[in-house]
C-alpha positions, 0 to 999 in steps of 0.5 A, spaced: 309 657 640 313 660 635 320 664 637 320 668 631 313 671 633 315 671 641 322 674 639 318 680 635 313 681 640 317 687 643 321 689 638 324 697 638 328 701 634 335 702 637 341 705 636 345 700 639 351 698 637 355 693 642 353 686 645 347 685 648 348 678 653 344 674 657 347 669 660 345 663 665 338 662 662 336 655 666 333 650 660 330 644 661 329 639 656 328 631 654 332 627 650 329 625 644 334 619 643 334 616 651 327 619 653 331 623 660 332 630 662 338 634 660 339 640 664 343 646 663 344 654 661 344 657 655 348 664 654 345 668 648 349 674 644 347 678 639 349 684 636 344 689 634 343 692 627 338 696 628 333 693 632 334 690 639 327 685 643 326 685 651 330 681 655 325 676 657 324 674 650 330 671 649 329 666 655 322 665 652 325 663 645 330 657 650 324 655 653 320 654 646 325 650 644 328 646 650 320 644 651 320 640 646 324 632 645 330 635 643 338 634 641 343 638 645 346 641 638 339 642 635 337 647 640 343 651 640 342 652 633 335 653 632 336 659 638 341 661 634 337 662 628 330 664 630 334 671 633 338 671 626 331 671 623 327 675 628 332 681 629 336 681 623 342 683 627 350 683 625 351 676 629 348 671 634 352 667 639 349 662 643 353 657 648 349 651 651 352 648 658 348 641 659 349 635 663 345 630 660 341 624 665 342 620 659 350 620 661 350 619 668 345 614 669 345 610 664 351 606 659 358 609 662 355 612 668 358 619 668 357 623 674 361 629 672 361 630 665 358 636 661 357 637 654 357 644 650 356 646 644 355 653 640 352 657 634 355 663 632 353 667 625 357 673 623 362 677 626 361 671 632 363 666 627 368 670 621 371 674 628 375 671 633 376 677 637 368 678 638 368 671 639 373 671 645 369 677 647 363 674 648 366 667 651 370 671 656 363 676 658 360 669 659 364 665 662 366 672 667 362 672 674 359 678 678 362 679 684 
């Protein structure tokens, strides 16, 4: 599947200006290193420039990527730059928590480790201060 074109798919025209944020998006995906699961959340944040996608959408561009063999690191940046390329928009952040099989039962054996790695464009990457907003709307939980 192609994530540009699912991203596409319900693309509207809105004026919006601040951080659209889908947090917690489960993602399961298998390490093309050790051949073993890796799971985990992704959290996405762009910030539109004219042009928003559905919700859903978002988590299908993690699911098209996560499904194939992959690297932690390259997901969160193929993520990243479909939605660049799709919406056009100011920034994209994406953070991805996993905990990876490869590591807890495998070589050294940890249970409790997790790995997270980011992407970020534009105002995420050049701006501190939007980057701090988005980490701390990420990592805020609702009562």
């Amino acid at each position: 599947m192609d994530a540009v074109e699912i991203l596409k798919s319900a693309m509207f025209n809105e004026d919006h200006q601040e951080m659209v944020i889908v947090k917690d998006i489960e993602l399961y995906s298998m390490c093309e290193h050790h051949m073993v699961p890796f799971y985990g959340k992704a959290h996405i944040g762009y910030l539109p420039n004219g042009k928003i996608t559905g919700l859903s959408k978002l988590a299908r561009v993690v699911d098209v990527f996560a499904r194939r063999l992959q690297v932690q690191e390259r997901l969160t940046m193929q993520i990243r730059d479909a939605i660049q390329e799709a919406l056009e928009p100011h920034g994209v952040a994406v953070i991805i928590e996993a905990k990876h099989l490869c590591m807890m039962m495998r070589g050294v054996q940890k249970q409790n480790s997790s790995t997270v790695t980011s992407a970020f464009t534009g105002p995420f990457l050049e701006n501190p201060s939007t980057r701090k907003e988005f980490v701390n709307l990420v990592t805020h939980k609702m009562s």
